[in-house]
N, C-alpha and C positions, 0 to 999 in steps of 0.2 A: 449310570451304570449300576448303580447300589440297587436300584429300582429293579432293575435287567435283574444282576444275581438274585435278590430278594423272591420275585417272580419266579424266576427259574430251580430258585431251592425250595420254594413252598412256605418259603417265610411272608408274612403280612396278609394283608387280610384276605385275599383269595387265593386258594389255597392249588386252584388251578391254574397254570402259566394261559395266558390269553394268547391269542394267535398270532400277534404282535409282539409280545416277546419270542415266542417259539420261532420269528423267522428270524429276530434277529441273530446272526452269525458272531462270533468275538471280533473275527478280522473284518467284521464291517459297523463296530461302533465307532464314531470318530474320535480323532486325534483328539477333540475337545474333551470329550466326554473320557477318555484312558490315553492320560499323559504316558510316557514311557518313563521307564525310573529313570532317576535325576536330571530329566529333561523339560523342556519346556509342553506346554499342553497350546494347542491351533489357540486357544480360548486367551490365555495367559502372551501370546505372541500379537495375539490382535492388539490387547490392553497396554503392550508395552510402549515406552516414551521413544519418539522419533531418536531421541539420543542415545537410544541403544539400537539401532537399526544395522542390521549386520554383525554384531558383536559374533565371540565365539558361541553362545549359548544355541543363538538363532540360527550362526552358520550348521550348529551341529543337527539341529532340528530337519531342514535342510537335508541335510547330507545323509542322515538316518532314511528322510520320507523318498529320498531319489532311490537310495539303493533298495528298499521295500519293493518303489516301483519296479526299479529292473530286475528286481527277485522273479515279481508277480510273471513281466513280459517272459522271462527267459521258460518259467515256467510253463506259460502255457505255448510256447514256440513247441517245448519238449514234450505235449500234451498232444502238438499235432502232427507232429512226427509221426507216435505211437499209433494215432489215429488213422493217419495216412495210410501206414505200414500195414494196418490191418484188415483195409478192402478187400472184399473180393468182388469178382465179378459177378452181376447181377443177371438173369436171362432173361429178362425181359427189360428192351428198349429204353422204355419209359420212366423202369426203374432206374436203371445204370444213368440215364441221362440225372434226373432229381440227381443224384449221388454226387453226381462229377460237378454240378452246379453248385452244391452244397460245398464242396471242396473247395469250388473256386473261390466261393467268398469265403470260407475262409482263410484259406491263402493272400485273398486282397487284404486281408485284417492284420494278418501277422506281419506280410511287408508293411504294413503302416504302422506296427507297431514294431517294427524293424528299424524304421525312420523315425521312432519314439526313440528305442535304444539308444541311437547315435547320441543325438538330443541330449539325455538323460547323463552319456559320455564327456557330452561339452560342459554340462552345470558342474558336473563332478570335480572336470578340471578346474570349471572358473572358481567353484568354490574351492579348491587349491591356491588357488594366485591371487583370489581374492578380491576379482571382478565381480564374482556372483552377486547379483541384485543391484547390481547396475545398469543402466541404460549403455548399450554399444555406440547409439546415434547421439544423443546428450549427456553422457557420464551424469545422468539426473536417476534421485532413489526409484525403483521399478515400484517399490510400496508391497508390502505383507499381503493386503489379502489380492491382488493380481497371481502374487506367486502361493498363494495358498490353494489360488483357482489353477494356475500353469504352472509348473516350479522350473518348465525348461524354460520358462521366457526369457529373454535380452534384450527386448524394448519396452517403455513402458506405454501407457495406453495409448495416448497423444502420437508418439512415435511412432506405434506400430499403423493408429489410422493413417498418417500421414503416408506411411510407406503401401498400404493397401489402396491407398487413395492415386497414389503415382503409378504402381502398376495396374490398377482398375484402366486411369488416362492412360498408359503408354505399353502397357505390357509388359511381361515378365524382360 
């Protein structure tokens, strides 16, 4: 990140930002690279001893990255709304037709990222009571970087094939 600002202030040796700094965004360097104050950093979470697995530090880490996420969803729910609202109708067919398709998908995005929300609901609690990052089907660790890749997970890998694997054979 030093690099990032340095680049992006003009400080070091080119004195022009390259176009790979310029795209990157703040809210999209990662967790590794800008810990949050007095939290843990993605990097520092990897490196930690299985005997700190779920403490409070990591719960809080967690619980920080969930609520970010539903910040992000809720936000762009309230993105498509405004969006929605501000159609008008187009005179020609072809047009109006694109438009309404565009719409739909993204309608299909947001209910899935609707059925993220829930999700994101249930970690929330279980990191409440203090199931979070455990396995539902073996009460076995889900493991750091699973939930660094999914944070709504509740099974871990093993678990989750086995259950993709029975509804593959027998259906939902």
């Amino acid at each position: 990140m030093n690099a990032v600002k340095n680049v992006a202030s003009g400080a070091g040796k080119n004195p022009v930002p390259s176009a790979a700094a310029q795209a990157v965004a703040p809210e999209k360097v990662s967790a590794a690279a800008q810990p949050e104050a007095g939290g843990l950093s993605e990097e520092q979470l990897r490196r930690a001893p299985a005997a700190d697995y779920m403490n409070a530090e990591q719960l809080e880490f967690f619980r920080r990255r969930l609520a970010d996420m539903q910040q992000d969803l809720l936000r762009k729910a309230g993105d498509t709304s405004e969006h929605l609202r501000e159609h008008e109708v187009e005179p020609d067919p072809t047009d109006q037709a694109t438009i309404e398709e565009e719409y739909a998908l993204e309608l299909r995005a947001r209910d899935r990222e609707r059925k993220l929300l829930k999700k994101i609901d249930e970690a929330l609690r279980r990191i409440e009571d203090g199931s979070y990052g455990w396995c539902e089907e073996t009460g076995e660790a889900i493991g750091i970087p699973r939930l660094l890749a999914r944070p709504t997970a509740t099974l871990t890998v093993e678990a989750q094939s086995r259950r993709e694997l029975k509804q593959k054979m027998y259906g939902d």
